[in-house]
C-alpha positions in Angstrom: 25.6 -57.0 0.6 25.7 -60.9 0.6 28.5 -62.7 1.7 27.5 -65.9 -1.0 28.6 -64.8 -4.3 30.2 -66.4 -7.9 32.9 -65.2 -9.8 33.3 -67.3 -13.6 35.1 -66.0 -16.7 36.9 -67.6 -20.0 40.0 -67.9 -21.6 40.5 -69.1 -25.1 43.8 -71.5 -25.4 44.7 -73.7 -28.6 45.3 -77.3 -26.7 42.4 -79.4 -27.4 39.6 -79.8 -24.1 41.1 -82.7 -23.1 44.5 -82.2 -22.5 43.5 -79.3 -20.9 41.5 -81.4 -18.3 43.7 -84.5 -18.0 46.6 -82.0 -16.4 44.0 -80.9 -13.4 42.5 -83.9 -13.0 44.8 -86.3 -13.5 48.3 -84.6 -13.8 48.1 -81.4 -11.7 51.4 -82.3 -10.0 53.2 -81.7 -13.3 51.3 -78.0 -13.4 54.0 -76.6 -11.3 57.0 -77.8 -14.0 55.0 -75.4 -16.5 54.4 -72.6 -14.6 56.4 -72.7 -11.5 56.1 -69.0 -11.4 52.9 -69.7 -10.3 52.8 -73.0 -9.0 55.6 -74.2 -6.6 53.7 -77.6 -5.9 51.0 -79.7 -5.8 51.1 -82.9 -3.8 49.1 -85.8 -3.1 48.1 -86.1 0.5 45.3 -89.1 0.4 43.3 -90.5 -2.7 44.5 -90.9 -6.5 45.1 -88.7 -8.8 42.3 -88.7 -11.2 39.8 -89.9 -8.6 36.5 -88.1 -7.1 37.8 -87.7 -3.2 41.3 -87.6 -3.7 43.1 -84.7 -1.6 45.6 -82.4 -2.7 47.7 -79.8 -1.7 48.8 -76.9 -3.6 51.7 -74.5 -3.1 51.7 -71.2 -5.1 52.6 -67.7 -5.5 49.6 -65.1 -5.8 49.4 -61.5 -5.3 53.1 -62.0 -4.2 52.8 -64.0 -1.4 53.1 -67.8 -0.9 50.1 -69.3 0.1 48.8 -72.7 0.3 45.4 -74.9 -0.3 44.5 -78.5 0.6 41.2 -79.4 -2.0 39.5 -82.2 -2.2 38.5 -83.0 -6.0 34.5 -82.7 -5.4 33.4 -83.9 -9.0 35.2 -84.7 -12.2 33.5 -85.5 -15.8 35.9 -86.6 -18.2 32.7 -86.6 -20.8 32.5 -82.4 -20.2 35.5 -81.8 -19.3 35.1 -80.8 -16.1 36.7 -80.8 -12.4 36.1 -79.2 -9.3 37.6 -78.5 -6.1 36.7 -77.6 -3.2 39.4 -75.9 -0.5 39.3 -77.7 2.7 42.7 -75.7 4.4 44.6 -72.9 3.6 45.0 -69.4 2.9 41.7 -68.6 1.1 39.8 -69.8 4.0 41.3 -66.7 6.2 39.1 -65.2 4.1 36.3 -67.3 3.0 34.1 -69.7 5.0 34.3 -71.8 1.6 35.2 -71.5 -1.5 34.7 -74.0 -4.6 36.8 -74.1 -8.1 35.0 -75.6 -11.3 37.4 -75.6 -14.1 35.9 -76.8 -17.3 37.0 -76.9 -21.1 34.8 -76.7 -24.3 35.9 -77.3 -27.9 35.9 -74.0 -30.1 37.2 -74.5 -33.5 40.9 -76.1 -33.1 41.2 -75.1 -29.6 39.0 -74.8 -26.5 37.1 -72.1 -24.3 38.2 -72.8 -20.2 35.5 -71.7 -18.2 36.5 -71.0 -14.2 33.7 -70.7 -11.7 34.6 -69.5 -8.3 31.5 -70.1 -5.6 32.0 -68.7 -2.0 30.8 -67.5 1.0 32.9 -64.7 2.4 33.7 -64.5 6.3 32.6 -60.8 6.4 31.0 -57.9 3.9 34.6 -56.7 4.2 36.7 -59.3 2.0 36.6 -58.8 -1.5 35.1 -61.4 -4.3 38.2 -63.2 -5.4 38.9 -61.3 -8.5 42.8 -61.7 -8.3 42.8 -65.0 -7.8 40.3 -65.5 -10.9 42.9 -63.5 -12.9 45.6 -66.0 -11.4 43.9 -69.0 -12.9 43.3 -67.4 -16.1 46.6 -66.7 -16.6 47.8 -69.5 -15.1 45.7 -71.2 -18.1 47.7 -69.3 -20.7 51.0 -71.0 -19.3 49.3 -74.0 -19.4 48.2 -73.6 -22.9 52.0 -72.6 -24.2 53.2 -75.7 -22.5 50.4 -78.3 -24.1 50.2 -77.1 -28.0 53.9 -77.8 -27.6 53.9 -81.1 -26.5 51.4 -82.6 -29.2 
């Protein structure tokens, strides 16, 4: 069994791709005012927001337990819609030696498709692919979507 593996799945929502994309990569500190359920926090510790390099840290809720992540925004394309992250500290790396987030939105008829790709290498043949925590962003995506096709 290899320890290197991807998880990826969609979610349909009805805000338009860019909106969608502007609140991770440019607005994800307002992420936990929407779904704070979810999402206690997300600070800046060193960069921009919006900007390749910039470090964050996130504060959240999943599978009932606070945990925490310091990423470092990797890549961002505002042309595709597209951002990842890649944890640096945390939680997930008790598990993983790495772990890297791409989030990416595609226009479908009035609303958009979000693609979420999950790339890591687990510590040991033990820890499970990060399933949950896929299902966490997809339906932290949902929240998302309810707060956005509000706000047009």
């Amino acid at each position: 069994m290899s320890l290197v593996g991807k998880v990826e799945a969609d979610v349909e929502i009805k805000a338009a791709p860019e909106k969608f994309h502007e609140l991770f990569s440019s607005r994800p500190h307002h992420i936990s005012n929407v779904s704070p359920g979810k999402i206690q926090g997300c600070a800046l510790h060193e960069g921009d927001w919006g900007k390749e390099g910039t470090v964050v840290f996130w504060d959240y809720v999943h599978d009932g337990k606070a945990k925490v992540a310091k990423e470092i925004i990797e890549s961002i394309d505002e042309k595709n819609n597209s951002i990842t992250f890649k944890v640096i500290e945390g939680d997930l790396l008790e598990e993983y030696k790495s772990i890297k987030i791409t989030i990416q939105a595609t226009a479908k008829g009035e609303g958009s498709v979000v693609h979420w790709t999950m790339e890591y290498e687990k510590l040991h043949e033990n820890i499970p692919e990060p399933n949950t925590l896929l299902q966490f962003v997809l339906d932290l995506s949902k929240d998302l979507d309810s707060h956005l096709i509000t706000q047009a």
